[in-house]
C-alpha positions in Angstrom: -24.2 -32.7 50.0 -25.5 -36.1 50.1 -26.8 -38.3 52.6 -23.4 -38.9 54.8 -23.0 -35.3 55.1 -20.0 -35.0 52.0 -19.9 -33.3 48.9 -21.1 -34.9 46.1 -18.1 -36.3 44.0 -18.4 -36.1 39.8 -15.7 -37.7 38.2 -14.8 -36.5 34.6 -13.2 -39.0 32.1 -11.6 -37.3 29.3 -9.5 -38.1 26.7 -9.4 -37.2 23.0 -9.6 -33.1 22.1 -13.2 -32.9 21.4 -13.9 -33.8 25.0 -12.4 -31.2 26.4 -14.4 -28.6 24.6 -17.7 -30.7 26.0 -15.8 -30.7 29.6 -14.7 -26.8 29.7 -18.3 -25.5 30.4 -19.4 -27.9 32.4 -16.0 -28.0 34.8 -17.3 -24.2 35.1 -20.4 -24.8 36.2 -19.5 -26.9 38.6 -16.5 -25.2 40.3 -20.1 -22.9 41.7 -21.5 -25.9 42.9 -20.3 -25.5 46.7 -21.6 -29.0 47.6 -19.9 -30.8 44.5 -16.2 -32.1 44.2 -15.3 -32.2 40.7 -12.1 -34.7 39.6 -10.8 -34.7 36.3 -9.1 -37.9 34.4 -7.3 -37.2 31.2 -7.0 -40.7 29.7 -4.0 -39.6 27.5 -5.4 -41.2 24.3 -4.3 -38.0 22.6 -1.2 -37.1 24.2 1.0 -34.6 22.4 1.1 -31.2 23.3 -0.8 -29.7 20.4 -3.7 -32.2 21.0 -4.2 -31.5 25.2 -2.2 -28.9 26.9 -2.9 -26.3 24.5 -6.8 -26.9 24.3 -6.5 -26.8 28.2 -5.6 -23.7 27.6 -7.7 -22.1 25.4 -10.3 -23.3 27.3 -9.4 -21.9 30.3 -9.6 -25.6 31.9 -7.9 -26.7 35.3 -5.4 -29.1 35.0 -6.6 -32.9 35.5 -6.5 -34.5 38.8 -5.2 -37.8 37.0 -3.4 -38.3 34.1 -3.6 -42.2 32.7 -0.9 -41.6 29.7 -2.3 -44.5 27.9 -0.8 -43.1 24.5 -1.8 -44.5 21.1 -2.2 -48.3 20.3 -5.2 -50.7 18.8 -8.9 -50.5 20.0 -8.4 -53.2 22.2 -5.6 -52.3 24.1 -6.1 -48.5 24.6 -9.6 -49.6 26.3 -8.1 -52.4 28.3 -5.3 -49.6 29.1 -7.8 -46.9 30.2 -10.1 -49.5 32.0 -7.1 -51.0 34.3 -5.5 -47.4 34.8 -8.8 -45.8 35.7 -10.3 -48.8 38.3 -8.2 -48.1 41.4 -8.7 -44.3 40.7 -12.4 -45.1 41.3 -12.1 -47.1 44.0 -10.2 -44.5 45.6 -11.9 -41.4 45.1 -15.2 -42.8 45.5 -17.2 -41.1 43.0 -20.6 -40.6 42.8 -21.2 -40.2 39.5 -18.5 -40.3 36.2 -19.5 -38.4 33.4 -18.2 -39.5 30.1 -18.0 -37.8 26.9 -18.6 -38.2 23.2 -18.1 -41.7 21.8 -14.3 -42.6 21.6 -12.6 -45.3 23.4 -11.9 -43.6 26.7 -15.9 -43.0 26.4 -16.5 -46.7 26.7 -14.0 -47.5 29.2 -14.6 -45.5 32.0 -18.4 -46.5 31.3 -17.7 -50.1 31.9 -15.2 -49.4 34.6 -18.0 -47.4 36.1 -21.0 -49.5 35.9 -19.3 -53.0 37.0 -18.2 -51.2 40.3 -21.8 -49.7 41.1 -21.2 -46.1 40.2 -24.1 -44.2 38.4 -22.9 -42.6 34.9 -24.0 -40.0 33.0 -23.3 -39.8 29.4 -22.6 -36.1 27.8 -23.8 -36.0 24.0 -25.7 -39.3 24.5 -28.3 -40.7 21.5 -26.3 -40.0 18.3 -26.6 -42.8 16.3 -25.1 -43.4 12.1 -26.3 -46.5 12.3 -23.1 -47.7 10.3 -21.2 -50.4 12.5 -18.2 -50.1 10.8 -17.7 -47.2 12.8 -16.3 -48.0 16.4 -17.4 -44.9 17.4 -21.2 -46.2 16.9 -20.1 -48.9 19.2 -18.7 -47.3 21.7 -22.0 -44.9 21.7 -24.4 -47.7 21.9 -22.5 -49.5 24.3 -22.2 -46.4 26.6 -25.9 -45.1 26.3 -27.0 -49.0 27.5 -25.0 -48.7 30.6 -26.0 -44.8 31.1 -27.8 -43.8 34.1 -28.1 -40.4 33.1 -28.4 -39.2 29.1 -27.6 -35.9 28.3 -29.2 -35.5 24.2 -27.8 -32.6 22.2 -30.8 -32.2 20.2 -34.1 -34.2 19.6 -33.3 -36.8 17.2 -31.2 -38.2 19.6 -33.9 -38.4 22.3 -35.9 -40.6 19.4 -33.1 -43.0 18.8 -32.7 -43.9 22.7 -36.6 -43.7 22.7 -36.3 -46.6 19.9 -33.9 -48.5 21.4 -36.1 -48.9 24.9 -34.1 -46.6 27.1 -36.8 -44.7 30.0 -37.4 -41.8 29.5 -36.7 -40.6 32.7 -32.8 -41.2 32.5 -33.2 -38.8 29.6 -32.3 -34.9 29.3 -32.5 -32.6 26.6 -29.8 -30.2 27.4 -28.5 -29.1 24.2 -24.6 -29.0 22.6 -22.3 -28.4 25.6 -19.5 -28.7 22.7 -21.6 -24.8 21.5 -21.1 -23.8 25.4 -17.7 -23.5 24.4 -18.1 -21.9 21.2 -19.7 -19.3 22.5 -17.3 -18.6 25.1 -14.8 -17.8 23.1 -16.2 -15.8 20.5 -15.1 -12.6 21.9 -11.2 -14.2 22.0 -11.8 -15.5 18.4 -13.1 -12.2 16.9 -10.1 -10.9 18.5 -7.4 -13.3 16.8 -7.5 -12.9 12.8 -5.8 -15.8 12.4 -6.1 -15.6 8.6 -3.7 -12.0 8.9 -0.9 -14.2 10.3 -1.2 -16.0 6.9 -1.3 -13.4 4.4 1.9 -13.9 2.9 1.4 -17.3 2.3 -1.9 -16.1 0.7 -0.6 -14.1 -1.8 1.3 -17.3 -3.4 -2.0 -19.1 -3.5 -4.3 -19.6 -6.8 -6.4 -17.2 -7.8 -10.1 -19.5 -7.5 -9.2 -20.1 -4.1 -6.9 -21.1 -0.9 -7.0 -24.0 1.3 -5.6 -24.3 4.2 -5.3 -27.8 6.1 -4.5 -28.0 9.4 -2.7 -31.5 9.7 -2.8 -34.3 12.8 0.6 -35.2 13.3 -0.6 -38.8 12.6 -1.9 -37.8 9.3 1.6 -35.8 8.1 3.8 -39.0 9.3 1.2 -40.9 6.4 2.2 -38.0 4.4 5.5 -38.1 4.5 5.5 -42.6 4.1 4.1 -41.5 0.7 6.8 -39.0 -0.2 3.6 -36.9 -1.0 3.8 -33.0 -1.2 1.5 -30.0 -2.1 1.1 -29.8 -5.7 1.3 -26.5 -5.6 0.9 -23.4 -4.0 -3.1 -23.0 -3.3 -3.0 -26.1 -0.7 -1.4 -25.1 2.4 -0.3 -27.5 5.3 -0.4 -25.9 8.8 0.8 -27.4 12.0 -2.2 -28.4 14.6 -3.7 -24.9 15.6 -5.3 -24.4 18.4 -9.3 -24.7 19.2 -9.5 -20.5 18.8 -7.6 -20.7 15.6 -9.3 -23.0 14.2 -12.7 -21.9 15.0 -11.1 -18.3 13.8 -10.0 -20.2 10.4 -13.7 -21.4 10.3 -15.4 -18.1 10.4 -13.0 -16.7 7.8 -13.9 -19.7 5.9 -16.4 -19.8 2.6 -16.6 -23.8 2.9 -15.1 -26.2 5.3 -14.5 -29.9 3.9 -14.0 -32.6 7.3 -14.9 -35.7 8.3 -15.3 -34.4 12.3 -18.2 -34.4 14.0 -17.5 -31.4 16.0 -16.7 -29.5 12.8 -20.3 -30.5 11.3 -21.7 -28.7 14.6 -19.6 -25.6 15.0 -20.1 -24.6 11.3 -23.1 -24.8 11.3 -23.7 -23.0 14.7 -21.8 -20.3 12.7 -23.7 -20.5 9.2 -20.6 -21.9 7.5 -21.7 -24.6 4.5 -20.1 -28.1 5.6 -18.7 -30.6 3.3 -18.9 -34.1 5.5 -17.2 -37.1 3.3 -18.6 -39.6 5.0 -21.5 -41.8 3.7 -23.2 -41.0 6.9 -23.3 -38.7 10.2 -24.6 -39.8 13.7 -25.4 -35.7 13.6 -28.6 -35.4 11.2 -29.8 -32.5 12.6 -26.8 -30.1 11.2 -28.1 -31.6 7.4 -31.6 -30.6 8.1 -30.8 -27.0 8.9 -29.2 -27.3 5.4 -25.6 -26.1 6.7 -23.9 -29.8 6.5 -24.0 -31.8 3.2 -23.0 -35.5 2.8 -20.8 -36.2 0.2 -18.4 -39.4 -1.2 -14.8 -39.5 -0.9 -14.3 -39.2 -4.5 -12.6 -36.2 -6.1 -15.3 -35.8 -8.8 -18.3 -35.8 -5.9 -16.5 -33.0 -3.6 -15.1 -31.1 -6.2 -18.3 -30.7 -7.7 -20.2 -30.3 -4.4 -17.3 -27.5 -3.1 -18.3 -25.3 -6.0 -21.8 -25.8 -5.9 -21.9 -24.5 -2.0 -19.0 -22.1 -2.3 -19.7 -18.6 -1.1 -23.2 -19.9 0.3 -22.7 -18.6 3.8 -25.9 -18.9 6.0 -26.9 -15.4 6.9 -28.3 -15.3 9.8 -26.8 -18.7 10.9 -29.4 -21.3 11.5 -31.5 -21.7 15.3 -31.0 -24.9 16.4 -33.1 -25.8 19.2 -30.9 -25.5 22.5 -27.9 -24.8 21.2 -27.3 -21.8 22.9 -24.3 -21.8 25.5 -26.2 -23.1 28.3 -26.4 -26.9 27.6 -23.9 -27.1 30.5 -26.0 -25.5 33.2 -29.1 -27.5 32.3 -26.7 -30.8 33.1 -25.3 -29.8 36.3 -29.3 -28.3 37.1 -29.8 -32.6 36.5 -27.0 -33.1 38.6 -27.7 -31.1 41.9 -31.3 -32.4 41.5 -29.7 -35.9 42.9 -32.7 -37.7 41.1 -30.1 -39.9 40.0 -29.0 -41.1 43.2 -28.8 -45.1 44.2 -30.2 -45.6 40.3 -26.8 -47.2 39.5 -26.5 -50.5 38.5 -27.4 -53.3 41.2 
């Protein structure tokens, strides 16, 4: 309760699939907190099927309060979307707090929307930094860590690049991965699905070195198709979207994984899987210094050789990482009830 006698209100803005996997655990906790009213926004920035309702699923989320259904478009417009859609929501509930997520565009918006009416926000996976400004997603992290209330740092490294930029250290909280909160959920339900039996048929056509399998974004297969592009053959497979348990089940099966996500970089390695990232950077550090991730350039020669330098390298035992241990969630809402952040928003 706060001082009038309500229940606190926390106001989650969500919006692309790797947010809901940071939300899942901490809607959890606090559906126990009997003096906290939790609303959910989905944004809509990812809005097919395969890319929400199914991960809502999975993860055993309620259904959002809100849905904004600003669909796909520019930078510019999906953030001026989400910011005009979510403002009278805010007004009207009232929140005391809105938790954001990540780093994409819905991530900055309801930060913004947030801090110019008054409301204290707290920003879930806060710190990460590639320093490459290329990215928008390193603008839309800085941006939302500056107008953060409340910082809530996956690992260490992130606490020293909010340290660096001036940000108090008493708005910051080193909770650990909420995105491995879910993980570990729903390892029982992934050990359970062998995903890679449902496939065997198309295995047995595959080359003999080895298969891969490429779960494709409906986005990327309508590229695909502009090209007139096919498999060359049998040993690359194309699979529809697969859910968040089959693809973490497709993951442990795996001897490599190849991806440019950075919730890919963080679940392999939480399971000991070598991690090919082609990117010339990653805003997670901490994943290459356990020696589980590997940079490498999006040229054919670099990961070809790179793939069969790691291949069969599994990581056995899987690496500690400091925190990341299913309860990165309860440490946030533990913040939360606290109330320290209270009146700290932005006046």
């Amino acid at each position: 309760m706060d001082g009038r006698g309500r229940s606190r209100v926390v106001l989650s803005v969500v919006g692309a699939r790797p947010n809901f996997m940071k939300l899942a655990p901490l809607a959890r906790q606090l559906a126990q907190w009997r003096g906290a009213e939790h609303v959910i926004v989905h944004t809509g920035q990812h809005y097919d099927w395969e890319m929400s309702e199914a991960f809502l699923q999975d993860l055993g989320m309620p259904r959002p309060d809100y849905n904004l259904a600003v669909g796909s478009a520019s930078h510019a417009q999906q953030t001026a979307a989400i910011m005009q859609r979510l403002e009278p929501i805010c007004v009207r509930v009232q929140p005391d707090i809105v938790l954001v997520y990540g780093d994409v565009n819905s991530t900055l918006a309801a930060a913004l929307v947030a801090a110019k009416l008054g409301i204290s926000v707290g920003h879930v996976e806060a710190g990460l930094r590639s320093r490459d400004w290329s990215m928008p997603e390193e603008i839309n992290r800085v941006v939302t860590d500056r107008l953060s209330d409340l910082l809530f740092i996956p690992s260490r490294d992130a606490g020293d690049n909010l340290c660096a930029e001036g940000v108090p250290s008493e708005r910051v909280h080193f909770v650990g991965n909420v995105m491995i909160d879910s993980l570990v959920a729903l390892l029982p339900a992934v050990r359970r699905r062998n995903t890679l039996q449902e496939l065997l048929v198309t295995l047995s056509e595959l080359s003999e070195e080895r298969q891969v399998l490429f779960p494709v974004h409906p986005r990327t297969r309508a590229r695909l198709h502009g090209l007139n592009w096919q498999p060359p053959n049998n040993a690359l497979v194309l699979l529809e979207p697969v859910s968040y348990i089959d693809m973490l089940s497709l993951v442990m099966g795996s001897e490599l994984v190849i991806t440019d996500s950075g919730g890919l970089q963080e679940e392999s390695s939480f399971l000991g899987i070598p991690c090919l990232t082609v990117r010339p950077n990653t805003e997670r550090p901490i994943t290459c210094k356990v020696g589980t991730n590997r940079l490498v350039a999006a040229q054919r020669a670099a990961i070809r050789d790179a793939a069969h330098e790691v291949w069969g390298r599994r990581c056995d035992p899987a690496p500690v990482i400091e925190r990341w241990d299913g309860r990165a969630a309860e440490r946030i809402v533990v913040v939360l009830r606290e109330g320290a952040w209270a009146g700290s928003c932005h006046t």
